[in-house]
Structure formats: C-alpha cells, structure tokens
N, C-alpha and C positions, 0 to 999 in steps of 0.2 A: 502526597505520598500515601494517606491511610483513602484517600480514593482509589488511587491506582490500587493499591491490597485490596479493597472490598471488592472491586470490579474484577480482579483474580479471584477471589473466592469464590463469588457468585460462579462465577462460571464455572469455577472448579464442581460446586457444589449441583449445578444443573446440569452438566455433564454426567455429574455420577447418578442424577433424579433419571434421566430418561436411558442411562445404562441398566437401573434396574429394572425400570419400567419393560424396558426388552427383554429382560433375562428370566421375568414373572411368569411369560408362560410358557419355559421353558422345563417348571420346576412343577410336580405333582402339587396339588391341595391336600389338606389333614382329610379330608373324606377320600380320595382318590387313594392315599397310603393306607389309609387305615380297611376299606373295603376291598381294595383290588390289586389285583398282582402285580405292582407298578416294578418291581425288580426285574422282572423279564424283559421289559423294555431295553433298549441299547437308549445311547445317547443322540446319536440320528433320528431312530423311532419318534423317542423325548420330546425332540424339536419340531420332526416333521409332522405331528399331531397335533399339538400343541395348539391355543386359541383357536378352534374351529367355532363356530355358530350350532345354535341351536336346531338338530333338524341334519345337519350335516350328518354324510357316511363315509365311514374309514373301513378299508380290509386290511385286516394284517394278516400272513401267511408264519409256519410253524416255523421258517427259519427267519435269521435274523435279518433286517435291513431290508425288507420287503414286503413294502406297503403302498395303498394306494388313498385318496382322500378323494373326497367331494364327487363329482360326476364322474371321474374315471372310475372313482367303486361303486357309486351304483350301476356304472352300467355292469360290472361282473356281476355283482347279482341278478339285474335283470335279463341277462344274459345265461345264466344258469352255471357260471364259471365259479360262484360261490352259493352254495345251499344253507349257509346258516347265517340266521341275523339275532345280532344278542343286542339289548337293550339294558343299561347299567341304571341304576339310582339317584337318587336327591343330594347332589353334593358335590356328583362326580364331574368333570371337566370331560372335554374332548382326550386328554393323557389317561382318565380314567377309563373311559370308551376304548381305547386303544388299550390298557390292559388287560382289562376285562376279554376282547377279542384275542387279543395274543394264547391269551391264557388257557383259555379254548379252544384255538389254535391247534397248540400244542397239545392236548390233549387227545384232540379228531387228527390228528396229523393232515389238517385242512384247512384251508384259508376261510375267514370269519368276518364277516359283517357287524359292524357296530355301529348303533347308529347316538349321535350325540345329545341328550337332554337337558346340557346347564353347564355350567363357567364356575365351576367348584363349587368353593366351600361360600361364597358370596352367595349362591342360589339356593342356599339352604332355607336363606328367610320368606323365599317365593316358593318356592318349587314344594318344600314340606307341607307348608298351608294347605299348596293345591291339590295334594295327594291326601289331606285327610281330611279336607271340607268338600271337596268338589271332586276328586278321584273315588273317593271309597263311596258316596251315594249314586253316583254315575255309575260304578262297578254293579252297584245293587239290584240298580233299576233297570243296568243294560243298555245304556243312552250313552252318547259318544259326546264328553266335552273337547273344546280344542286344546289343542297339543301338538307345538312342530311334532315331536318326537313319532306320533301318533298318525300324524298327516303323513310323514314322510313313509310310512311301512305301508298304508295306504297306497301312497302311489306309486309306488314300486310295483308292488300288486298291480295297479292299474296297469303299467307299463310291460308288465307279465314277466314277471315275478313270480316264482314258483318254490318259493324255499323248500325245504324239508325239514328244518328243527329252527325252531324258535324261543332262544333263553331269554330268559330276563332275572334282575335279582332286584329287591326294593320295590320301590314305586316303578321302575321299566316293566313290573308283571304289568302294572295294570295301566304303564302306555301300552304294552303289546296288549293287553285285551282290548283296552280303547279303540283300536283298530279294526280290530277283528270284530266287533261290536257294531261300529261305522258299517264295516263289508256287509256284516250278517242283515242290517236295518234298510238297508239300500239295496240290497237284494241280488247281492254278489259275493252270498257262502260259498259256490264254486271255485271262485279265486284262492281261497285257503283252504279247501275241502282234502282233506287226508293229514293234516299237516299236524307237526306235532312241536310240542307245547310245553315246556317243564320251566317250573319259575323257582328260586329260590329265596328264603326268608321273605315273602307276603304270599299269604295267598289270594286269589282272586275266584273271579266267575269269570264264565267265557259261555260265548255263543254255541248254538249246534254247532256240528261240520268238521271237530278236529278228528285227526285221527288215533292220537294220543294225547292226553293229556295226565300229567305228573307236577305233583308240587313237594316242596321238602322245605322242613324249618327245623332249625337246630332248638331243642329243647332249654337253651338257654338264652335264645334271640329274641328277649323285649322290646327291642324295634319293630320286629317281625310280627311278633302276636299283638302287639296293638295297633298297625296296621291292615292285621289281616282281615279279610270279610268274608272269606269262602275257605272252609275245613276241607271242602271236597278233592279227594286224590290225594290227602295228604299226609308223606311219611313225616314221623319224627329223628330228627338223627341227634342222638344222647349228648349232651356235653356239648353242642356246638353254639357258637354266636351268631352275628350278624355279618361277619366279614368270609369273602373270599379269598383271602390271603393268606396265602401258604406259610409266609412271614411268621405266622400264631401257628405253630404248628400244631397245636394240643388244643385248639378251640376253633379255628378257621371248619366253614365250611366244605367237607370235599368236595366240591361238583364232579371230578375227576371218578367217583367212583356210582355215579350219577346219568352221565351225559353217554 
C-alpha cells in the first residue's frame, strides 16, 4: 500500500516538475520586468517569444499579436520591410527582446527588430563579466570580440540589410558597436554608412560612417555610468535610472521622447 502511495506521489510530483519547467519561459525574468516594458506584451506575444537562443531575431509590430521570430524576421529586415533593430541588455531573455521591440514599436508606429542576447536573469553571471572585462576594452580599442548578438547584426548587413535606426540600452550599446566595429575593420563601413545610432544608459565608441549618432543616461543610472566608456554625444536626463519601464513612471527612462 505505502508503495503504491509513493509511486502516486512521485508521479504526481514529476508531472508538476516538468509542468513548471514548460511554464518558465512563459514568464518574464526579474531583469526583463525590471528594465523593459514587459506589460505591453499580450499573453500570446509572452509565449510566442519566449526561450529563443542567443543571436536569434523577433519583430514585433505596434499592434497586438503580431510577431514574427527566427528567419521569418530576419528576412523583413533584410528585406527592408523593418528599418529598426534594437538590442536589449545583460539579463534580458528572448521576452525581454520582445518588449524592448514592442515598446518601440509603438512608439515609431512601426514594426521593430530585436535581436536576442541571453536567457534572463541566469546570464547575468556570463554576460555581465563579458560586458566589463572583455566588452568595455574591446569598445576602447575598437576590435570586435565574439558575440551571437554582434555576429547576428553583422550578417544581416551582410545579407543587405539596410536599417535606418539602431537602439540599444546596457551592454546591447556595445553589441551594436561590436558590430559596426567588425564592418568598419573588415572594410565594409558602406554597409552601415548613414545609419543612425542612439544608445541608452551606456555609453560607448563607434566607428566612422554613422550618420547620427546619440546617447542618453539618466543622471541617476549607476549601472550606466560605470559601464560607460565614451561621454561622447551625451545628454543627461535629470532623475532617471537604468530602466525602460514605464512601470517607474517617475524614474524610468523615456526613450519615447528620444527616438
């Protein structure tokens, strides 16, 4: 009898392990809530973004429930069907890539590219390091370390790719410089020549060849200024933090008044 009951529990209890297990990346990470506009997402959006890989691209469009992921969205970008590609920060998941785009979105009243950097708040222990041992003197020097995130904007470019505005906020500044940095060294500044550039909370350096370039950090983003490497082009916005979320409405970043 207390066999038969264990071998119900067990099962009871392994059913519930790999019902969570599915439902995990269903649900934003503490850096994806906390930096980016994960409320704009519908519950569809939530799911159909959710566990992408590194390197992977999502477009989300300014209405709800239409999005595209992986090859289908690069090819609108390389296709010229999407003109922006935004890159998120140290932390964020594929749901945070997808709000971050949304959010943008809706403020261009235009569909937005994002491309993915990391598997939340678990990437924080990689991904941090590599942004202030190995991102910020790369930045410096002007030399391209690797980086899905970095490789992937690359070949987009290579596949012609022609953006016209390129966000980033955190360390995504200085994957999209990583890029643009790669292009410039290898002797393909043409491929992003005129393009423009506005990064939020880090700053960075970038190659000849933009056609605009803009940075902004909230006077109260400690993340931000001790990340940053390059003051160059850069406003101060009074009272702000490190987050994109409208959520804070009294300390979020506006990008909205920005972009």
């Amino acid at each position: 009898m207390l066999k038969k009951l264990l071998k119900g529990l067990s099962a009871i209890l392994l059913a519930v392990f790999f019902s969570a297990a599915l439902a995990i990346p269903a649900f934003a990470g503490t850096a994806d809530v906390t930096y980016y506009n994960v409320g704009c997402l519908t519950q569809s959006e939530t799911v159909g973004t959710a566990g992408l890989d590194k390197g992977d691209v999502i477009v989300m469009y300014p209405s709800d429930d239409q999005f595209y992921v992986k090859t289908t969205a690069e090819n609108l970008v390389i296709s010229g069907a999407v003109s922006i590609v935004a890159v998120p920060g140290v932390g964020s998941s594929s749901t945070g890539a997808a709000a971050f785009a949304k959010h943008i979105a809706k403020i261009k009243n235009q569909p937005v590219a994002a491309i993915v950097v990391g598997y939340g708040d678990g990437s924080i222990y990689t991904e941090g390091p590599q942004g202030y041992y190995i991102g910020r003197p790369s930045n410096v020097a002007g030399v391209y370390y690797e980086e899905p995130a970095s490789q992937k904007l690359v070949d987009l470019y290579a596949a012609g790719a022609q953006p016209e505005l390129l966000v980033g906020h955190s360390k995504g500044n200085m994957d999209i410089a990583n890029a643009l940095f790669k292009m410039y060294n290898e002797g393909h500044q043409s491929w992003y020549q005129g393009v423009t550039f506005k990064t939020f909370g880090c700053g960075v350096n970038v190659p000849l060849g933009l056609g605009c370039f803009a940075q902004y950090i909230g006077t109260l983003d400690s993340v931000g200024y001790s990340n940053t490497v390059s003051w160059r082009n850069m406003t101060y916005v009074y009272g702000r933090y490190h987050t994109t979320n409208p959520f804070y409405a009294a300390t979020y970043m506006p990008i909205q008044n920005y972009l």
